[in-house]
C-alpha positions as CSV (number, residue, x, y, z in Angstrom):
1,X,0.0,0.0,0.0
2,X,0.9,3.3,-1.1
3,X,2.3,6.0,1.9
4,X,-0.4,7.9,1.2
5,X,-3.2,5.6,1.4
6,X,-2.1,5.0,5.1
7,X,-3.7,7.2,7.6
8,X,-1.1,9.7,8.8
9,X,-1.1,11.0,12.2
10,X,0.2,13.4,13.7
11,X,1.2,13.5,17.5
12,X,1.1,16.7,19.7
13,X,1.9,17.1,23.0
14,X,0.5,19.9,25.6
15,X,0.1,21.0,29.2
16,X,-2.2,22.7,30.6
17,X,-1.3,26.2,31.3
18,X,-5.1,27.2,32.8
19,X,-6.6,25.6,35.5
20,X,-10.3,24.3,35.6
21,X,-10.6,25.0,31.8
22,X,-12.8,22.6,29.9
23,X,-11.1,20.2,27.8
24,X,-12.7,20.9,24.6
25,X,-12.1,24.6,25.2
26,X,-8.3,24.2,25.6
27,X,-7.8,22.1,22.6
28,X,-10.0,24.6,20.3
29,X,-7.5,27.8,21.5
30,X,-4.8,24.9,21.0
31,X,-5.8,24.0,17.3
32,X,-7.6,27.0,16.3
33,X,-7.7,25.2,12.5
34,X,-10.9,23.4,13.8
35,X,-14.5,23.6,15.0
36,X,-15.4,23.0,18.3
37,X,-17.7,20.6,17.3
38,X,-14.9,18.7,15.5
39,X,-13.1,19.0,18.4
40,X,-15.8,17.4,20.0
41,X,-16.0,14.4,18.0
42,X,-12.3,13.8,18.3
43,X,-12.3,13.4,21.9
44,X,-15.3,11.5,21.8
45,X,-13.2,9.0,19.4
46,X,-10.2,8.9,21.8
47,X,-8.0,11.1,19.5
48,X,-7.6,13.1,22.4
49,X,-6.3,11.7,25.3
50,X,-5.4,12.8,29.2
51,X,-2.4,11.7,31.0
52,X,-2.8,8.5,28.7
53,X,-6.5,8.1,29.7
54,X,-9.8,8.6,27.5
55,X,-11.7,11.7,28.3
56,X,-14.8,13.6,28.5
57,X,-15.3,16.7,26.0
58,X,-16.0,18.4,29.5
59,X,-13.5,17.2,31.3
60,X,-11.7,20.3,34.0
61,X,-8.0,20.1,33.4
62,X,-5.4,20.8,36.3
63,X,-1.9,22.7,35.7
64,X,-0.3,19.3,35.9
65,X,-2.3,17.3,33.2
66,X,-0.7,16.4,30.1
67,X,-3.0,16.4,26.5
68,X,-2.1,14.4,23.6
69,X,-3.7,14.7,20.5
70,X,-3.4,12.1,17.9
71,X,-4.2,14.5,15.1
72,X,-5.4,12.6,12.0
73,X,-4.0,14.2,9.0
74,X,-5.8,11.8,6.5
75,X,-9.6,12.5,7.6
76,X,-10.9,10.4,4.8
77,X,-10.8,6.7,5.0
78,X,-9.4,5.0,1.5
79,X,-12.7,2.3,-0.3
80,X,-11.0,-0.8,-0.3
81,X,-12.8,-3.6,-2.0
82,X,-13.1,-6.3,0.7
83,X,-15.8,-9.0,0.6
84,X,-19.0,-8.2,2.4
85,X,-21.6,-10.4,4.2
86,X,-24.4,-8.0,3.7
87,X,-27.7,-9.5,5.4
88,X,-29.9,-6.4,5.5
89,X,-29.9,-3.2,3.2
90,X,-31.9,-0.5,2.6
91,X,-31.8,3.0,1.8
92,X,-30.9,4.6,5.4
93,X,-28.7,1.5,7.0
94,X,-26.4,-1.6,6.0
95,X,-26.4,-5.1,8.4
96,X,-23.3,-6.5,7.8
97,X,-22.3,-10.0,9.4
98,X,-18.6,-9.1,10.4
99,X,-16.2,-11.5,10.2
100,X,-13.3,-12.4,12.9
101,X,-10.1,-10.1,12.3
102,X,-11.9,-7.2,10.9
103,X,-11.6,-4.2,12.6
104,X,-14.4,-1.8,12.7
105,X,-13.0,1.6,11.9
106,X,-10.1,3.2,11.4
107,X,-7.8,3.9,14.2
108,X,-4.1,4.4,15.4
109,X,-2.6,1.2,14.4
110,X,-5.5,-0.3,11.9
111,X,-5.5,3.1,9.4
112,X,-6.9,0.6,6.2
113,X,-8.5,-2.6,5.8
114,X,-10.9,-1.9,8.4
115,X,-15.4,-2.5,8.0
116,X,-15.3,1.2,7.2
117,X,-12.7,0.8,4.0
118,X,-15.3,-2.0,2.8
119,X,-18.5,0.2,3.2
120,X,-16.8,3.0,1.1
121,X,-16.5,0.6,-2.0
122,X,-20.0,-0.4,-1.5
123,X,-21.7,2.9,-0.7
124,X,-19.6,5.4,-1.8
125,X,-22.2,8.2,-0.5
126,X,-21.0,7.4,3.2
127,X,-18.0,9.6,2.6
128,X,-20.8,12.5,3.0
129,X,-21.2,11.6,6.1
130,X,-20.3,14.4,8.8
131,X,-18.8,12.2,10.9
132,X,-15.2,12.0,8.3
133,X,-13.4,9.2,10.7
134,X,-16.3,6.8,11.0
135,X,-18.6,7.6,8.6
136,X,-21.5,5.5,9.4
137,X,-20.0,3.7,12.7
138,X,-23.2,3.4,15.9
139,X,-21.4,0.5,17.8
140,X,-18.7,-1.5,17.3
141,X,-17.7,-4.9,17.9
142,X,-14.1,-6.2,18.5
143,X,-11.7,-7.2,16.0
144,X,-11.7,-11.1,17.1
145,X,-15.5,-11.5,17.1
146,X,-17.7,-11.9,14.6
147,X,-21.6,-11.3,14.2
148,X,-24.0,-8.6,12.9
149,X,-23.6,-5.1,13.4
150,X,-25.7,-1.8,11.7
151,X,-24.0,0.8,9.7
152,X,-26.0,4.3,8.7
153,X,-26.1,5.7,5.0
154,X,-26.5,9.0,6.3
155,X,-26.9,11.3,9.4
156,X,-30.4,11.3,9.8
157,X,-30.4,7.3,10.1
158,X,-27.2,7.4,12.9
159,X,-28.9,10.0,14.8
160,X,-32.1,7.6,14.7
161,X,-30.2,4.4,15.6
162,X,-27.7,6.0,18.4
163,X,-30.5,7.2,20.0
164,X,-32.0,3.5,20.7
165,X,-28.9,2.2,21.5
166,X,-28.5,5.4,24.2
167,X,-32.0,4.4,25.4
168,X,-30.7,0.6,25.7
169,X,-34.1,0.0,22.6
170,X,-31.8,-2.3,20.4
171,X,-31.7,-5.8,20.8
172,X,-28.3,-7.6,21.4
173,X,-27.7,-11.3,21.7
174,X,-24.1,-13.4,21.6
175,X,-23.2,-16.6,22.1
176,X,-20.1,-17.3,24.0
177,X,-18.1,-20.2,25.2
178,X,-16.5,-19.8,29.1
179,X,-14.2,-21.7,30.6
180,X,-16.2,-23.5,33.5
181,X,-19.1,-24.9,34.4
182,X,-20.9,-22.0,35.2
183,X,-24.0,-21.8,37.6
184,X,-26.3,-20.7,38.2
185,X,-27.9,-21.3,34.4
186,X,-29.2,-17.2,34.7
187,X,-28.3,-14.0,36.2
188,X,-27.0,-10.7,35.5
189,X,-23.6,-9.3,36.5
190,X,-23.3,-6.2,37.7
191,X,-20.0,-3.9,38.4
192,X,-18.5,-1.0,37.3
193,X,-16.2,-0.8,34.4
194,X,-13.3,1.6,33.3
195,X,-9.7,1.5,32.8
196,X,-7.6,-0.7,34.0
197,X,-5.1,1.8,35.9
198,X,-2.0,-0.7,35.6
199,X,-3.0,-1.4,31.7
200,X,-4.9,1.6,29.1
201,X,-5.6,-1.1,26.9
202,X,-7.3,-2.9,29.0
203,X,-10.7,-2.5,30.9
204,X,-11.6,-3.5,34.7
205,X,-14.0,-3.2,36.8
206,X,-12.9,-0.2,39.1
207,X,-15.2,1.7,41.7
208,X,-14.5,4.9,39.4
209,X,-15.8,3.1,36.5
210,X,-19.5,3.2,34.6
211,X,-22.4,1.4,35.8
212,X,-22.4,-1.6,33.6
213,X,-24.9,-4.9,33.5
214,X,-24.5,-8.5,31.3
215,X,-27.7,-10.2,31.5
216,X,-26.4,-14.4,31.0
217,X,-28.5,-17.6,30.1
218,X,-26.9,-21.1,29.4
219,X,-27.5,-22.9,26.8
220,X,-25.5,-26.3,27.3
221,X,-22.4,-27.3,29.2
222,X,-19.9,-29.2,27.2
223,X,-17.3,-30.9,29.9
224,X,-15.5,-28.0,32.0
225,X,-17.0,-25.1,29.6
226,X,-20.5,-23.6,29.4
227,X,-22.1,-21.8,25.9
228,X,-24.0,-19.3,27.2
229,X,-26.5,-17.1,25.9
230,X,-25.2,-13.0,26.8
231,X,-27.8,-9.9,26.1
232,X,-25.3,-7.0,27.7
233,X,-27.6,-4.3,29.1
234,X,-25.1,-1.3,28.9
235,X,-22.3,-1.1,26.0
236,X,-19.5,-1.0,27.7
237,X,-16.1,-1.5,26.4
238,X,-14.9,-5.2,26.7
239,X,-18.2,-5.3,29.0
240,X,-18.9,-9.3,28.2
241,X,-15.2,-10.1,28.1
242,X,-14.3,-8.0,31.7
243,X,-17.4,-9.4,33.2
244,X,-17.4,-12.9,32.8
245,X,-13.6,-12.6,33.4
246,X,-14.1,-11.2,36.9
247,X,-16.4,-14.1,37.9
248,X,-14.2,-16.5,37.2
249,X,-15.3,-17.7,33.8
250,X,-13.1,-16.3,31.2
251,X,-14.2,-16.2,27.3
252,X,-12.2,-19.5,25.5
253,X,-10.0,-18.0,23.9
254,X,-9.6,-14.7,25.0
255,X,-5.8,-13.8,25.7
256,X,-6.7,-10.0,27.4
257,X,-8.7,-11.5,29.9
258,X,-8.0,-15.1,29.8
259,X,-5.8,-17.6,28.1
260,X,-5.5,-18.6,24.6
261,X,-6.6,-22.2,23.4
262,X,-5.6,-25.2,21.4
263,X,-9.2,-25.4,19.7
264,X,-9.5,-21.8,18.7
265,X,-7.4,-19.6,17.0
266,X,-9.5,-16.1,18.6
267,X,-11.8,-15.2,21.5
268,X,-15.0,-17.5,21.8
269,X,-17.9,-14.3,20.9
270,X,-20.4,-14.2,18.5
271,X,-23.1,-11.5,17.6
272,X,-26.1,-13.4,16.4
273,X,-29.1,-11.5,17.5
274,X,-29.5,-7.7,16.6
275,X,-33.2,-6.1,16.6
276,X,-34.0,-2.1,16.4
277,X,-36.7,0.5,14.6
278,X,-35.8,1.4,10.8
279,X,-35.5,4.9,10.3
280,X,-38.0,6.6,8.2
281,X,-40.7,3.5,8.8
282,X,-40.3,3.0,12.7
283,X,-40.9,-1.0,11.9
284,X,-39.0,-2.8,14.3
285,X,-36.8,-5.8,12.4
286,X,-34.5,-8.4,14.2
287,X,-31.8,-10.3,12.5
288,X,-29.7,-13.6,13.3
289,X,-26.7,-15.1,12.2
290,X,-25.5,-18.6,12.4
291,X,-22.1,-19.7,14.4
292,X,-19.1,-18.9,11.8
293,X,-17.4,-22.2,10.8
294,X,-14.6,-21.9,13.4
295,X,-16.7,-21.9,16.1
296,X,-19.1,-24.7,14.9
297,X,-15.8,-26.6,14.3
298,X,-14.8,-25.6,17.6
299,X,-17.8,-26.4,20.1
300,X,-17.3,-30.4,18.2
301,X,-13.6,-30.2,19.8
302,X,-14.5,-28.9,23.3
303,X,-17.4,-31.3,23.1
304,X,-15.0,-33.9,23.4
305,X,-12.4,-32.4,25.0
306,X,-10.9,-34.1,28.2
């Protein structure tokens, strides 16, 4: 690929100079080149950081704290023809069935060959999208699982969608595989989560953290591991993954929070239920998806696993 089909970014770093002054405030006077309400949207997408940790748009800054800003100087994401699962289409949204090791949108570290790159070659008009980074983008799921997810055609349509998922309206359902027998067969977790303070890439559950609440039914126990049946009532980052984790019952295959496996090659998670209210008609739709092949292949080894 071509130097500049990669997304270039550029890296400042600043202190603040004015106590109690809101973040967004201090990085518009910093980067007077921009909107506040671009601004906005690049905190919101973690392009702005403080002392290494996500932030709020109205975040008070101290003398002490330390602003980076990973500046994207390629605001436009390149089409890239990648094959698409496409279960759902119409003239507002896109239901894609995302394979495993696709990344959502692009980011520091995945600039191309990301869901977003593949939407552009099928609906070119996303570009027009105000939002330039994500055009398109209401939730994400991670890299390493697979399922369905909803993309918007235009703003109208993610203003629609974003404020069911906000509202906790959409329908979510995965199927994952824990190590464990886990009882008892229903129940809902509930603890905060937020950064892990020893690890920003990872999430924990911390007092400081956001109210967050899994909602768990199992399906069947095969030997020492359970297939369970999640519906997460928040959207939390790594939510599933940090919860079932902290109980004791890691996701197979999940190397943040668990261990990896011999029988799987990525993290046992799989988006099949997704249900919301088209825009424009206000009909409310739900859509499945069958297990992937590496997970049907895989439930036949842990089946019989010792």
């Amino acid at each position: 690929m071509s130097t500049t089909e990669r997304a270039k970014i550029k890296t400042l770093q600043l202190v603040a100079h004015t106590p109690n002054i809101r973040l967004d405030k201090y990085v518009a006077v910093a980067l007077p080149q921009f909107s506040r309400n671009r601004i906005q949207k690049l905190i919101k997408q973690e392009y702005v950081l403080v002392n290494e940790q996500k932030a709020k748009v109205n975040q008070r800054l101290n003398d002490s704290d330390k602003i980076t800003i990973k500046l994207p100087l390629a605001t436009h994401p390149i089409a890239e023809l990648i094959p698409l699962t496409i279960i759902y289409e119409n003239e507002d949204i896109i239901v894609v069935d995302k394979p495993a090791g696709l990344v959502v949108h692009p980011a520091p570290g995945h600039s191309s060959h990301t869901l977003v790159n593949a939407l552009l070659a099928h609906c070119p008009s996303l570009a027009m999208n105000s939002d330039l980074i994500r055009p398109g983008i209401i939730h994400r799921l991670d890299k390493d699982t697979s399922g369905l997810i909803v993309m918007a055609k235009n703003d109208y349509a993610r203003q629609y969608l974003v404020s069911q998922f906000k509202s906790h309206a959409v329908t979510k359902g995965y199927l994952v595989l824990v190590e464990g027998r886990l009882s008892p067969k229903q129940g809902v977790i509930e603890a905060p989560i937020g950064r892990d303070f020893h690890n920003r890439k990872r999430m924990a559950i911390v007092e400081t953290g956001k109210e967050a609440s899994t909602q768990y039914k199992i399906k069947k126990y095969l030997n020492n591991y359970t297939l369970l049946e999640i519906t997460p009532i928040t959207g939390r980052t790594h939510q599933i993954r940090v919860h079932l984790a902290a109980i004791g019952y890691p996701v197979v295959g999940d190397r943040t929070y668990g261990m990896k496996s011999p029988y799987i090659r990525r993290q046992f998670m799989h988006a099949y239920r997704l249900g919301f209210r088209l825009p424009s008609t206000n009909e409310y739709r739900e859509f499945t998806s069958s297990l992937p092949p590496d997970l049907r292949q895989a439930l036949k080894l842990f089946a019989h696993s010792d």
